[in-house]
N, C-alpha and C positions, 0 to 999 in steps of 0.2 A: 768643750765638755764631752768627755765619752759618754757610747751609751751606757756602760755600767754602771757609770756614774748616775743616770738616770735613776728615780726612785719614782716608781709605778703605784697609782693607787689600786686601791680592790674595785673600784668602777673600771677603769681602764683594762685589771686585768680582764671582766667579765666583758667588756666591749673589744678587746683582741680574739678572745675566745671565740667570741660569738661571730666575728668575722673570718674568723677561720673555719669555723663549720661552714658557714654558709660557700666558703672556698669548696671546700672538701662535696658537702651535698650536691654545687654544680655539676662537679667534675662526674661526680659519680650518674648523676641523672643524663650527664652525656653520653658517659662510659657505656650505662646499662642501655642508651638509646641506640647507639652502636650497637648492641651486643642483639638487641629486640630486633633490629631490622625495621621495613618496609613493612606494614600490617595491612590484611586484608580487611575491609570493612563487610562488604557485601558482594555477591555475588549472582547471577541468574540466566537461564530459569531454574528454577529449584520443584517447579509443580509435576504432580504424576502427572497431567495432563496439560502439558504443554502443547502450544502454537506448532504446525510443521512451520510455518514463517516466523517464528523465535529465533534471534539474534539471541550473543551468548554476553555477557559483561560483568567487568569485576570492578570492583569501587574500592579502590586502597585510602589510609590514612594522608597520603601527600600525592601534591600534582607528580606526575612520573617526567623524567629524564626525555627529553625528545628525543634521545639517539638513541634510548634503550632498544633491547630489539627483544621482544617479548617472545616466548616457544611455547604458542600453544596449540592444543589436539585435540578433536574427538576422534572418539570410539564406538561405534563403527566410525572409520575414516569421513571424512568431508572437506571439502577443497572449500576456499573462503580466501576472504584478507583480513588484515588485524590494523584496528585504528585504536587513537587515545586521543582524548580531551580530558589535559589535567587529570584528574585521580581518575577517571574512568576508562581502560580498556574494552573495547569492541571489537568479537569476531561477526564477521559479514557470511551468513552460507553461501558458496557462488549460486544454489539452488535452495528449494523446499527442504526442510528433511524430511524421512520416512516418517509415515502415521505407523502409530503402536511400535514405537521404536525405545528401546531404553539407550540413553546415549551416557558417555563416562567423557566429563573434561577434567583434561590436565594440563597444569602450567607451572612449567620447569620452576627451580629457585633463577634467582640472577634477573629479573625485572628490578630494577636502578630509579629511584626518585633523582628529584630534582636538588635535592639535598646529599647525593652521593648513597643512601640508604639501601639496602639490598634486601630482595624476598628472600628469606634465610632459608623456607622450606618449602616445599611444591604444594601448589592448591591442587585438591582432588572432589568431584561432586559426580552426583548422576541425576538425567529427568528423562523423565518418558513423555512421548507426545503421544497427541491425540488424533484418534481418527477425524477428518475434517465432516463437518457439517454444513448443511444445505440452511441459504436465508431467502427468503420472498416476500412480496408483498403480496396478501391475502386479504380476503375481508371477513371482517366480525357480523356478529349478530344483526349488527346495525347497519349491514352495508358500508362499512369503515375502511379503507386500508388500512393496516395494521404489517407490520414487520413479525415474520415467524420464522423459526427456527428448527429441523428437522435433520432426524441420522439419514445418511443413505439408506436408503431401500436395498434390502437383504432377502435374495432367493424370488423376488417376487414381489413380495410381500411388504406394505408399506410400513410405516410408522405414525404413529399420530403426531402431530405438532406442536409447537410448544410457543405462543404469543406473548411475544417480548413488550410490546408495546400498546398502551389505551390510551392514543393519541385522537384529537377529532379528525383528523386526516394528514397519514401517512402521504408524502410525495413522491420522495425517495432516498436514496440511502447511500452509505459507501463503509467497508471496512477498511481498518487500520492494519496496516501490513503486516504486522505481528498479531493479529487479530485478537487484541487485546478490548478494542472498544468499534463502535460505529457509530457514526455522525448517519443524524438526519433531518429531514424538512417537515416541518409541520406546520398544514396548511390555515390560516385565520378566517376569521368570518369575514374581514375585509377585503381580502382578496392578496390580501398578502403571505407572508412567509418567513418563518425559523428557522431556526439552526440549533438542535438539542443531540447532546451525544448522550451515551448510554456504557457501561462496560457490555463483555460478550457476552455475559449470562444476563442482559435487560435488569441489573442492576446500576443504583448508581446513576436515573434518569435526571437530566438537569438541563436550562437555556441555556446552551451554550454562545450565542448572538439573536438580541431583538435587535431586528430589520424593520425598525419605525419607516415608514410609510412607503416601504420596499417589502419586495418579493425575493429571496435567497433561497439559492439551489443548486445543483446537480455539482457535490462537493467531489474534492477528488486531493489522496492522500500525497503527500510528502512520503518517498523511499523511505528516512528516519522517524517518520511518525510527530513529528514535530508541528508540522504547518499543514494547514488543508486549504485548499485556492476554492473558491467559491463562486457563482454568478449572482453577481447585485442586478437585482432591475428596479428603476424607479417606481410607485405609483405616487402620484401628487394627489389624487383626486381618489379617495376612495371608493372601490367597485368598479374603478378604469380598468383596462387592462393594461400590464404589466410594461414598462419602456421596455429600451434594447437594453443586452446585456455588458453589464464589463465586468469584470475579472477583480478580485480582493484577496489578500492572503488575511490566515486564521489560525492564529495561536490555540494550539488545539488544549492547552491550559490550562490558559490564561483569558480568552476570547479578546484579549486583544487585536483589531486588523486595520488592515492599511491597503490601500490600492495598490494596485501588483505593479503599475506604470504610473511614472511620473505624472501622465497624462493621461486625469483621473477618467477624461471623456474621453479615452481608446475604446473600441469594442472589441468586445472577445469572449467566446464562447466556448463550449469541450474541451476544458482545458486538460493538460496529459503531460506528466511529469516522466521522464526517463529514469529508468534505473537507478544511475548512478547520482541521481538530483542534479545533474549537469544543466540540462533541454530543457523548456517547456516549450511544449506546443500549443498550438488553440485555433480553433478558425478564427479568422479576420473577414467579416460577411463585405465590410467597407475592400479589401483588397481583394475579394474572389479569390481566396486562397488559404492555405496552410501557413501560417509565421512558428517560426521555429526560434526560440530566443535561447545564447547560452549565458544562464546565469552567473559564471564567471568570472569573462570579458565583455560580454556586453555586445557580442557579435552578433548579427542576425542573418535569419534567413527566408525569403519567400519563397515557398514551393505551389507554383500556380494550382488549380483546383478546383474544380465545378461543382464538385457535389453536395457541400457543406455540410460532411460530414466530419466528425474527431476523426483525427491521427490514432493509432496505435502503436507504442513500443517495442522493440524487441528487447525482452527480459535478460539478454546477454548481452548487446551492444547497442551504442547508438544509432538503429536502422526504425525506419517508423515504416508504417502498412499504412496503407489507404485505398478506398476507392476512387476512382474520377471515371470520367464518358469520354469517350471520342466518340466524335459527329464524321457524318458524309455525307454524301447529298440524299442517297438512299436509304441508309439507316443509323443506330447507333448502336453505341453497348457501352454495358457500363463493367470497368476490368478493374481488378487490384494490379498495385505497383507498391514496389520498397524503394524507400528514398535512405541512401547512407548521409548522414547530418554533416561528414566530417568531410566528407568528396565529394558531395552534393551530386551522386550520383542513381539518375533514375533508371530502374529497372522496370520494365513492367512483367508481373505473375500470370496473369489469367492467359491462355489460348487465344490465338489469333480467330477472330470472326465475332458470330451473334452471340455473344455471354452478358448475361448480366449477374456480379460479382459484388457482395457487399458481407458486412458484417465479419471481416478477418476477427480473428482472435489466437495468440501463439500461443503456441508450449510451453509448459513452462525451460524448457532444455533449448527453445528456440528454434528445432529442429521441424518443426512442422506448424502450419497453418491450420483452422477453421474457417471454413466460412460458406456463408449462403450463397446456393446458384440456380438463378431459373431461366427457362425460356424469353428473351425480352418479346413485349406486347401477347402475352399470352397470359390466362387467368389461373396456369395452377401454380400450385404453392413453393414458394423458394426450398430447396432441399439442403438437406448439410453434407458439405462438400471437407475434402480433406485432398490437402498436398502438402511438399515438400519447401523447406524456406526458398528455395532456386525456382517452385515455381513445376519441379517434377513430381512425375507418379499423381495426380489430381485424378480422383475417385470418389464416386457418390458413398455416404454412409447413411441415409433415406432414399428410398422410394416412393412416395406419394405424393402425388398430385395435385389430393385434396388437402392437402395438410401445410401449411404454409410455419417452417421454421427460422426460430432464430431473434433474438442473438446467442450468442455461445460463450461460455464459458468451461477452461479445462479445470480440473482438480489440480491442487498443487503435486503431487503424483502423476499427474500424467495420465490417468488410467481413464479418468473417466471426463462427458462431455457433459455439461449442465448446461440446460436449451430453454425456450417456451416454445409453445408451439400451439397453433390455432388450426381448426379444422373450418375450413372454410367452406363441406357440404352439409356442416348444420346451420340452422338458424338460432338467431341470435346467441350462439356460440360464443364463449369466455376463452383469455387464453388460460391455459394450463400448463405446469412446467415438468418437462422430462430429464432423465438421466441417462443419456448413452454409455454403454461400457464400449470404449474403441478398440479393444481385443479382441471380442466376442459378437460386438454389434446388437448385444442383449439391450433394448429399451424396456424403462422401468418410467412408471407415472411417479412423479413426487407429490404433486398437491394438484387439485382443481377446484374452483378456480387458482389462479396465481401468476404473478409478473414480475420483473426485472430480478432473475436467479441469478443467485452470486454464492460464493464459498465463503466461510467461517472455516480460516484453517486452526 
Protein backbone atom coordinates (compact mmCIF):
# COMPACT_ATOMS: atom_id res chain seq x y z
CA UNK A 1 0.00 0.00 0.00
CA UNK A 2 1.42 3.58 -0.96
CA UNK A 3 1.25 6.38 1.05
CA UNK A 4 -1.11 8.20 -1.17
CA UNK A 5 -3.00 5.65 -0.89
CA UNK A 6 -3.41 6.31 2.76
CA UNK A 7 -6.58 8.25 3.69
CA UNK A 8 -5.91 10.51 6.83
CA UNK A 9 -8.52 11.45 9.16
CA UNK A 10 -9.05 15.27 10.42
CA UNK A 11 -7.70 13.89 13.96
CA UNK A 12 -4.65 12.54 12.54
CA UNK A 13 -4.29 15.51 10.58
CA UNK A 14 -4.55 17.83 13.80
CA UNK A 15 -2.17 15.38 15.67
CA UNK A 16 0.71 15.66 12.64
CA UNK A 17 0.15 19.34 12.88
CA UNK A 18 0.56 19.60 16.27
CA UNK A 19 3.78 17.54 16.14
CA UNK A 20 5.34 19.42 13.78
CA UNK A 21 5.13 22.72 15.77
CA UNK A 22 6.29 21.36 18.54
CA UNK A 23 9.37 20.17 15.87
CA UNK A 24 9.60 23.55 14.64
CA UNK A 25 9.14 25.53 18.47
CA UNK A 26 12.18 23.14 19.61
CA UNK A 27 14.33 24.13 16.92
CA UNK A 28 13.58 27.60 17.31
CA UNK A 29 13.94 27.88 21.34
CA UNK A 30 17.51 26.19 20.56
CA UNK A 31 18.25 28.54 17.58
CA UNK A 32 17.19 31.60 19.68
CA UNK A 33 19.28 30.00 22.69
CA UNK A 34 22.25 30.12 20.45
CA UNK A 35 21.62 33.32 19.31
CA UNK A 36 21.05 34.70 23.49
CA UNK A 37 24.33 33.47 24.53
CA UNK A 38 25.74 32.89 27.95
CA UNK A 39 23.71 35.40 30.42
CA UNK A 40 24.86 37.21 33.30
CA UNK A 41 22.85 36.62 36.48
CA UNK A 42 24.56 38.77 38.96
CA UNK A 43 27.22 40.47 39.63
CA UNK A 44 29.48 42.28 42.60
CA UNK A 45 30.14 44.58 44.37
CA UNK A 46 27.83 46.87 43.22
CA UNK A 47 27.67 49.36 46.57
CA UNK A 48 29.07 53.07 46.73
CA UNK A 49 30.62 51.91 49.49
CA UNK A 50 32.34 48.98 49.23
CA UNK A 51 35.01 46.64 51.25
CA UNK A 52 38.82 47.68 50.35
CA UNK A 53 38.88 43.70 50.89
CA UNK A 54 36.02 43.09 48.36
CA UNK A 55 36.52 40.38 45.95
CA UNK A 56 35.00 41.01 42.47
CA UNK A 57 32.13 37.94 41.13
CA UNK A 58 29.73 37.27 38.43
CA UNK A 59 27.06 34.50 38.54
CA UNK A 60 26.18 33.58 34.92
CA UNK A 61 22.91 31.39 33.88
CA UNK A 62 25.20 27.92 33.52
CA UNK A 63 28.16 26.31 35.14
CA UNK A 64 31.13 27.90 32.82
CA UNK A 65 33.63 25.72 30.64
CA UNK A 66 36.68 24.65 32.66
CA UNK A 67 39.13 25.62 29.92
CA UNK A 68 37.50 28.95 29.33
CA UNK A 69 39.83 31.63 29.93
CA UNK A 70 38.04 34.55 31.22
CA UNK A 71 39.58 38.64 30.46
CA UNK A 72 38.98 40.36 33.07
CA UNK A 73 40.09 44.11 34.51
CA UNK A 74 39.82 46.82 36.83
CA UNK A 75 40.11 50.43 36.37
CA UNK A 76 42.26 51.73 38.04
CA UNK A 77 44.62 48.62 37.26
CA UNK A 78 44.99 45.75 39.89
CA UNK A 79 46.90 42.71 39.75
CA UNK A 80 44.80 39.52 41.12
CA UNK A 81 43.94 36.00 39.82
CA UNK A 82 40.55 34.66 38.26
CA UNK A 83 38.95 31.56 39.65
CA UNK A 84 35.30 29.84 38.85
CA UNK A 85 33.13 27.37 40.58
CA UNK A 86 30.33 26.35 38.23
CA UNK A 87 28.28 29.64 37.28
CA UNK A 88 30.42 31.75 39.62
CA UNK A 89 33.69 33.65 38.43
CA UNK A 90 36.03 35.26 41.11
CA UNK A 91 38.69 37.80 40.91
CA UNK A 92 41.11 37.49 43.92
CA UNK A 93 43.06 41.40 44.50
CA UNK A 94 46.82 40.32 45.06
CA UNK A 95 46.31 43.34 47.67
CA UNK A 96 43.55 45.75 49.60
CA UNK A 97 42.08 48.10 47.19
CA UNK A 98 42.20 51.91 47.46
CA UNK A 99 39.75 53.56 50.07
CA UNK A 100 37.43 56.24 48.24
CA UNK A 101 38.36 54.67 45.02
CA UNK A 102 35.65 54.33 42.12
CA UNK A 103 36.86 51.26 40.44
CA UNK A 104 35.29 50.27 36.57
CA UNK A 105 35.07 46.22 35.77
CA UNK A 106 35.25 44.87 32.56
CA UNK A 107 34.93 41.37 31.11
CA UNK A 108 35.52 40.91 27.51
CA UNK A 109 32.67 38.72 25.40
CA UNK A 110 33.98 35.06 24.77
CA UNK A 111 33.63 33.49 28.55
CA UNK A 112 32.41 29.75 27.06
CA UNK A 113 29.73 27.52 29.37
CA UNK A 114 29.83 24.21 29.68
CA UNK A 115 27.33 23.72 27.17
CA UNK A 116 29.52 25.51 24.38
CA UNK A 117 27.33 29.02 25.04
CA UNK A 118 29.25 32.23 24.67
CA UNK A 119 28.97 35.80 26.51
CA UNK A 120 27.90 37.56 23.40
CA UNK A 121 28.63 41.03 24.95
CA UNK A 122 31.16 42.47 27.64
CA UNK A 123 29.88 43.03 31.12
CA UNK A 124 30.67 46.61 32.43
CA UNK A 125 29.88 47.96 36.17
CA UNK A 126 31.55 50.48 38.72
CA UNK A 127 31.73 50.69 42.90
CA UNK A 128 33.40 52.77 44.91
CA UNK A 129 35.07 51.70 48.24
CA UNK A 130 35.16 52.94 51.43
CA UNK A 131 37.33 54.47 53.71
CA UNK A 132 38.22 51.71 56.38
CA UNK A 133 37.00 52.02 59.94
CA UNK A 134 38.16 51.45 63.32
CA UNK A 135 36.30 48.22 65.79
CA UNK A 136 37.07 47.90 69.70
CA UNK A 137 36.06 46.58 72.35
CA UNK A 138 34.57 49.26 74.83
CA UNK A 139 32.34 49.35 77.53
CA UNK A 140 28.78 50.58 78.09
CA UNK A 141 26.94 52.16 80.67
CA UNK A 142 26.98 49.19 82.46
CA UNK A 143 30.56 48.26 82.59
CA UNK A 144 29.84 45.83 79.63
CA UNK A 145 32.11 45.21 76.72
CA UNK A 146 30.55 45.93 73.84
CA UNK A 147 31.89 46.00 70.11
CA UNK A 148 32.21 49.66 68.62
CA UNK A 149 32.69 51.10 65.57
CA UNK A 150 34.52 54.45 64.64
CA UNK A 151 35.95 56.75 61.40
CA UNK A 152 39.54 57.38 61.65
CA UNK A 153 40.34 60.37 63.57
CA UNK A 154 40.78 63.43 61.09
CA UNK A 155 43.28 66.38 61.83
CA UNK A 156 43.13 65.61 65.50
CA UNK A 157 40.08 65.53 66.23
CA UNK A 158 38.21 62.50 67.22
CA UNK A 159 34.84 61.13 66.31
CA UNK A 160 32.29 59.76 68.40
CA UNK A 161 31.42 55.95 68.19
CA UNK A 162 28.96 54.04 67.14
CA UNK A 163 27.83 50.67 69.45
CA UNK A 164 27.19 47.75 67.51
CA UNK A 165 26.37 45.44 70.06
CA UNK A 166 24.00 45.05 73.57
CA UNK A 167 25.39 41.89 74.38
CA UNK A 168 25.84 40.86 78.47
CA UNK A 169 29.50 40.52 77.61
CA UNK A 170 31.44 40.98 74.73
CA UNK A 171 34.81 38.61 74.67
CA UNK A 172 35.89 39.05 71.46
CA UNK A 173 35.62 39.33 67.92
CA UNK A 174 36.97 38.65 64.32
CA UNK A 175 36.17 40.15 60.89
CA UNK A 176 35.33 38.52 57.71
CA UNK A 177 37.73 39.33 54.98
CA UNK A 178 35.54 41.08 52.81
CA UNK A 179 34.43 42.75 55.83
CA UNK A 180 31.20 42.05 55.14
CA UNK A 181 30.12 40.49 58.70
CA UNK A 182 32.02 39.75 62.30
CA UNK A 183 31.57 36.82 64.44
CA UNK A 184 31.72 37.04 68.15
CA UNK A 185 31.74 35.48 71.75
CA UNK A 186 29.19 36.25 74.14
CA UNK A 187 30.01 35.54 77.52
CA UNK A 188 26.95 33.32 79.72
CA UNK A 189 26.11 33.59 83.26
CA UNK A 190 27.51 30.01 83.40
CA UNK A 191 30.76 30.58 82.65
CA UNK A 192 30.38 29.64 79.38
CA UNK A 193 30.36 30.97 75.70
CA UNK A 194 28.79 31.85 71.96
CA UNK A 195 29.24 32.22 68.98
CA UNK A 196 26.91 35.24 67.26
CA UNK A 197 27.77 37.01 64.13
CA UNK A 198 26.35 40.19 63.06
CA UNK A 199 26.68 42.09 59.47
CA UNK A 200 29.22 45.25 59.44
CA UNK A 201 26.63 47.84 60.12
CA UNK A 202 25.55 45.60 63.65
CA UNK A 203 22.81 44.53 61.73
CA UNK A 204 21.45 41.20 61.34
CA UNK A 205 22.49 40.07 65.12
CA UNK A 206 21.89 36.16 65.40
CA UNK A 207 23.47 32.70 67.53
CA UNK A 208 25.38 31.62 65.31
CA UNK A 209 26.70 28.28 67.63
CA UNK A 210 25.18 27.45 71.28
CA UNK A 211 28.24 25.82 72.96
CA UNK A 212 26.11 23.72 75.64
CA UNK A 213 28.20 23.21 78.45
CA UNK A 214 31.30 24.63 76.59
CA UNK A 215 33.05 27.82 76.37
CA UNK A 216 33.82 28.97 72.45
CA UNK A 217 36.22 31.52 71.21
CA UNK A 218 39.04 33.38 69.77
CA UNK A 219 37.38 32.74 66.14
CA UNK A 220 39.63 33.31 63.12
CA UNK A 221 38.32 33.76 59.40
CA UNK A 222 38.76 31.47 56.33
CA UNK A 223 40.66 33.56 53.16
CA UNK A 224 37.05 32.83 51.26
CA UNK A 225 34.85 33.86 54.08
CA UNK A 226 33.38 30.42 54.11
CA UNK A 227 34.54 28.66 57.39
CA UNK A 228 35.78 30.25 60.72
CA UNK A 229 38.07 27.63 62.97
CA UNK A 230 37.08 28.35 66.57
CA UNK A 231 38.32 27.07 70.12
CA UNK A 232 35.91 24.57 72.00
CA UNK A 233 36.80 24.22 75.66
CA UNK A 234 34.76 21.88 77.81
CA UNK A 235 32.99 22.83 81.10
CA UNK A 236 31.30 19.77 82.60
CA UNK A 237 30.55 21.27 85.73
CA UNK A 238 29.02 24.60 85.69
CA UNK A 239 31.14 27.69 87.05
CA UNK A 240 34.48 25.22 86.58
CA UNK A 241 36.80 26.70 84.73
CA UNK A 242 37.04 26.16 81.14
CA UNK A 243 39.20 22.63 79.83
CA UNK A 244 41.98 22.90 77.28
CA UNK A 245 41.32 24.01 74.02
CA UNK A 246 40.80 22.14 70.47
CA UNK A 247 40.09 23.49 67.40
CA UNK A 248 36.43 23.08 65.33
CA UNK A 249 35.55 24.36 61.93
CA UNK A 250 32.11 26.71 61.44
CA UNK A 251 29.95 27.07 58.70
CA UNK A 252 29.74 30.63 58.78
CA UNK A 253 26.09 29.90 57.22
CA UNK A 254 24.85 27.44 58.17
CA UNK A 255 26.48 26.96 61.80
CA UNK A 256 27.14 23.73 61.02
CA UNK A 257 30.74 22.44 62.65
CA UNK A 258 32.84 19.66 63.02
CA UNK A 259 36.21 19.11 64.61
CA UNK A 260 39.08 20.25 62.52
CA UNK A 261 41.13 16.63 63.38
CA UNK A 262 40.04 13.38 63.12
CA UNK A 263 41.22 13.40 66.61
CA UNK A 264 38.56 15.18 68.32
CA UNK A 265 41.11 15.19 71.65
CA UNK A 266 44.10 16.97 69.64
CA UNK A 267 44.72 20.26 71.22
CA UNK A 268 45.18 23.34 69.65
CA UNK A 269 45.03 26.77 70.09
CA UNK A 270 45.71 30.35 67.82
CA UNK A 271 44.67 29.05 65.03
CA UNK A 272 45.83 31.01 61.64
CA UNK A 273 44.81 30.42 58.33
CA UNK A 274 47.37 31.39 55.31
CA UNK A 275 46.43 33.30 52.53
CA UNK A 276 45.94 31.26 50.00
CA UNK A 277 43.66 28.73 52.62
CA UNK A 278 46.51 26.24 51.83
CA UNK A 279 48.28 26.15 55.89
CA UNK A 280 46.80 26.15 59.03
CA UNK A 281 48.80 26.79 61.89
CA UNK A 282 48.05 26.64 65.73
CA UNK A 283 50.01 26.11 68.79
CA UNK A 284 50.28 22.43 69.91
CA UNK A 285 50.83 23.31 73.89
CA UNK A 286 51.17 19.03 74.13
CA UNK A 287 54.28 19.29 71.38
CA UNK A 288 55.94 22.72 72.53
CA UNK A 289 55.59 24.13 69.37
CA UNK A 290 54.08 25.63 66.08
CA UNK A 291 52.08 22.58 63.86
CA UNK A 292 51.81 23.80 60.66
CA UNK A 293 49.08 21.43 58.55
CA UNK A 294 48.69 21.59 54.62
CA UNK A 295 45.11 21.26 54.08
CA UNK A 296 45.57 19.80 50.67
CA UNK A 297 47.86 16.68 51.16
CA UNK A 298 47.67 16.37 54.44
CA UNK A 299 51.55 17.09 55.11
CA UNK A 300 52.68 18.42 58.17
CA UNK A 301 54.89 20.27 59.90
CA UNK A 302 56.50 20.88 63.43
CA UNK A 303 58.18 24.08 64.00
CA UNK A 304 59.79 23.84 67.68
CA UNK A 305 58.76 26.98 69.93
CA UNK A 306 58.64 28.10 73.43
CA UNK A 307 56.68 30.83 73.51
CA UNK A 308 53.09 29.74 72.83
CA UNK A 309 52.40 32.17 71.09
CA UNK A 310 50.12 32.19 67.42
CA UNK A 311 51.96 32.08 64.13
CA UNK A 312 51.41 34.97 61.93
CA UNK A 313 51.10 34.89 57.92
CA UNK A 314 52.59 36.71 55.43
CA UNK A 315 49.68 38.22 53.29
CA UNK A 316 51.94 37.38 50.10
CA UNK A 317 53.33 33.94 50.62
CA UNK A 318 53.57 31.03 52.63
CA UNK A 319 56.28 32.56 55.23
CA UNK A 320 54.79 32.64 58.96
CA UNK A 321 56.49 35.25 61.82
CA UNK A 322 56.80 34.30 65.12
CA UNK A 323 58.42 34.96 68.44
CA UNK A 324 60.61 32.25 70.45
CA UNK A 325 63.70 32.75 73.43
CA UNK A 326 66.99 31.44 73.32
CA UNK A 327 68.42 30.70 76.60
CA UNK A 328 72.18 30.83 77.89
CA UNK A 329 73.41 30.30 80.90
CA UNK A 330 73.61 34.09 81.62
CA UNK A 331 70.75 35.55 80.08
CA UNK A 332 67.96 35.35 77.47
CA UNK A 333 65.86 37.14 74.91
CA UNK A 334 63.13 36.66 73.40
CA UNK A 335 63.65 37.46 68.97
CA UNK A 336 61.24 37.17 66.00
CA UNK A 337 62.13 34.57 63.26
CA UNK A 338 60.32 33.63 59.59
CA UNK A 339 59.77 30.12 58.92
CA UNK A 340 59.15 29.56 54.87
CA UNK A 341 56.36 26.38 55.27
CA UNK A 342 57.53 25.24 51.84
CA UNK A 343 61.59 24.79 52.59
CA UNK A 344 61.15 24.67 56.06
CA UNK A 345 63.50 27.20 56.44
CA UNK A 346 64.26 29.23 59.59
CA UNK A 347 65.51 32.75 59.57
CA UNK A 348 65.77 34.51 62.46
CA UNK A 349 64.66 38.75 62.30
CA UNK A 350 65.57 40.46 65.46
CA UNK A 351 69.44 41.70 66.14
CA UNK A 352 71.81 39.71 67.71
CA UNK A 353 72.04 40.05 71.75
CA UNK A 354 69.50 41.40 74.70
CA UNK A 355 66.00 42.12 72.65
CA UNK A 356 62.98 41.15 73.69
CA UNK A 357 60.77 40.96 70.27
CA UNK A 358 56.87 40.06 70.22
CA UNK A 359 53.76 40.97 68.80
CA UNK A 360 55.05 40.88 64.66
CA UNK A 361 52.14 42.04 62.49
CA UNK A 362 52.92 42.57 58.41
CA UNK A 363 51.98 44.75 55.82
CA UNK A 364 49.67 44.29 54.02
CA UNK A 365 52.34 44.39 50.68
CA UNK A 366 54.40 42.06 53.02
CA UNK A 367 57.14 44.44 52.80
CA UNK A 368 57.57 45.30 56.27
CA UNK A 369 56.98 44.13 59.83
CA UNK A 370 55.47 45.62 63.22
CA UNK A 371 56.26 44.75 66.20
CA UNK A 372 56.81 45.38 70.04
CA UNK A 373 60.47 45.87 71.49
CA UNK A 374 61.64 46.32 75.13
CA UNK A 375 64.41 46.15 77.34
CA UNK A 376 64.39 42.31 78.67
CA UNK A 377 64.07 42.30 82.86
CA UNK A 378 63.44 46.01 82.80
CA UNK A 379 59.84 47.66 83.73
CA UNK A 380 59.34 50.13 80.87
CA UNK A 381 56.89 49.72 78.26
CA UNK A 382 57.45 47.69 75.14
CA UNK A 383 57.69 50.28 72.23
CA UNK A 384 56.57 49.80 68.42
CA UNK A 385 59.25 48.88 66.42
CA UNK A 386 59.27 48.83 62.58
CA UNK A 387 61.59 46.78 59.96
CA UNK A 388 62.14 45.28 56.94
CA UNK A 389 60.60 41.55 55.98
CA UNK A 390 64.80 40.46 55.71
CA UNK A 391 64.84 41.74 59.12
CA UNK A 392 66.61 45.48 57.84
CA UNK A 393 66.40 49.09 58.65
CA UNK A 394 64.62 48.18 62.38
CA UNK A 395 63.58 51.61 63.98
CA UNK A 396 61.74 52.76 66.85
CA UNK A 397 58.24 54.49 65.87
CA UNK A 398 57.55 55.32 70.14
CA UNK A 399 59.46 56.57 72.58
CA UNK A 400 58.11 56.12 75.99
CA UNK A 401 58.93 54.36 78.64
CA UNK A 402 56.07 54.80 80.51
CA UNK A 403 53.77 53.67 77.99
CA UNK A 404 53.68 50.00 77.19
CA UNK A 405 52.34 49.23 73.46
CA UNK A 406 50.74 46.81 71.46
CA UNK A 407 49.49 44.67 69.55
CA UNK A 408 49.43 46.18 66.20
CA UNK A 409 47.58 46.32 63.47
CA UNK A 410 48.09 47.94 59.81
CA UNK A 411 45.25 49.63 57.68
CA UNK A 412 44.62 47.75 54.61
CA UNK A 413 46.44 50.92 52.90
CA UNK A 414 49.29 50.54 54.56
CA UNK A 415 49.26 54.08 55.79
CA UNK A 416 48.40 53.69 59.11
CA UNK A 417 49.10 51.58 62.62
CA UNK A 418 46.04 50.61 64.93
CA UNK A 419 47.72 49.81 68.42
CA UNK A 420 46.38 49.82 72.22
CA UNK A 421 48.40 50.99 74.52
CA UNK A 422 48.48 51.33 78.46
CA UNK A 423 50.44 53.92 80.46
CA UNK A 424 51.88 52.18 83.04
CA UNK A 425 52.68 55.61 85.23
CA UNK A 426 49.05 55.88 86.16
CA UNK A 427 47.19 54.11 88.51
CA UNK A 428 44.67 51.89 87.88
CA UNK A 429 45.07 52.90 84.20
CA UNK A 430 42.66 51.30 81.33
CA UNK A 431 44.05 50.30 78.07
CA UNK A 432 43.16 52.89 75.38
CA UNK A 433 43.64 52.48 71.73
CA UNK A 434 45.69 54.59 69.29
CA UNK A 435 46.39 55.26 65.57
CA UNK A 436 49.88 55.77 64.34
CA UNK A 437 50.15 57.55 60.86
CA UNK A 438 53.65 55.61 59.62
CA UNK A 439 54.45 58.66 57.28
CA UNK A 440 54.35 61.28 59.56
CA UNK A 441 54.52 59.37 63.10
CA UNK A 442 51.44 61.66 63.92
CA UNK A 443 49.50 59.69 66.99
CA UNK A 444 46.01 60.09 67.21
CA UNK A 445 43.83 58.75 70.42
CA UNK A 446 40.75 56.68 69.07
CA UNK A 447 38.84 55.68 72.11
CA UNK A 448 39.51 55.40 75.87
CA UNK A 449 38.95 53.08 77.48
CA UNK A 450 39.36 50.37 74.77
CA UNK A 451 40.85 46.89 73.58
CA UNK A 452 41.75 44.34 70.95
CA UNK A 453 41.72 47.27 67.73
CA UNK A 454 41.04 45.73 64.61
CA UNK A 455 40.03 47.32 61.01
CA UNK A 456 36.50 47.18 59.19
CA UNK A 457 37.71 47.48 55.89
Amino acid sequence: MSLASLKLSRFDHVVISFLLGILLLTGFVIWRGDQLGLEVVAFSPTAEQASTQAIVQIIFNEPLDPATEPALSLEPPVTGTISFERETLTFWPAQPLSTDMTYRVSLTAGVVSERGRRLLQPVTWEFRTRQSRILYLGLDASEQNQIYVSEIPAGGQGTLPTQLTEAPFVVDFSVAPDGSAIVYTILRDDGGSDLWIMAADGSNQRKLLACVEAACSNTSWSPDGRRIIYEWRNIPTPGAPPGAPRLWWLDADTGETVPVFQDSQLLGLGARLSADGRWLSFVSPIDQGIQVYNLEDGSALLISNQMGSPAVWNPQDNALLMSNISLSEEQWAVYLEKVDVESEERTPLSQQGDVDDSSPAWSPDGEWIAFGRKQPRTPMGRQLWLMRADGSDAHALTNDADVHYGPFAWSPDGRYILLQRYDLAEPYARAAIGLLEVGTGIMREVAAPGTQPAWLP
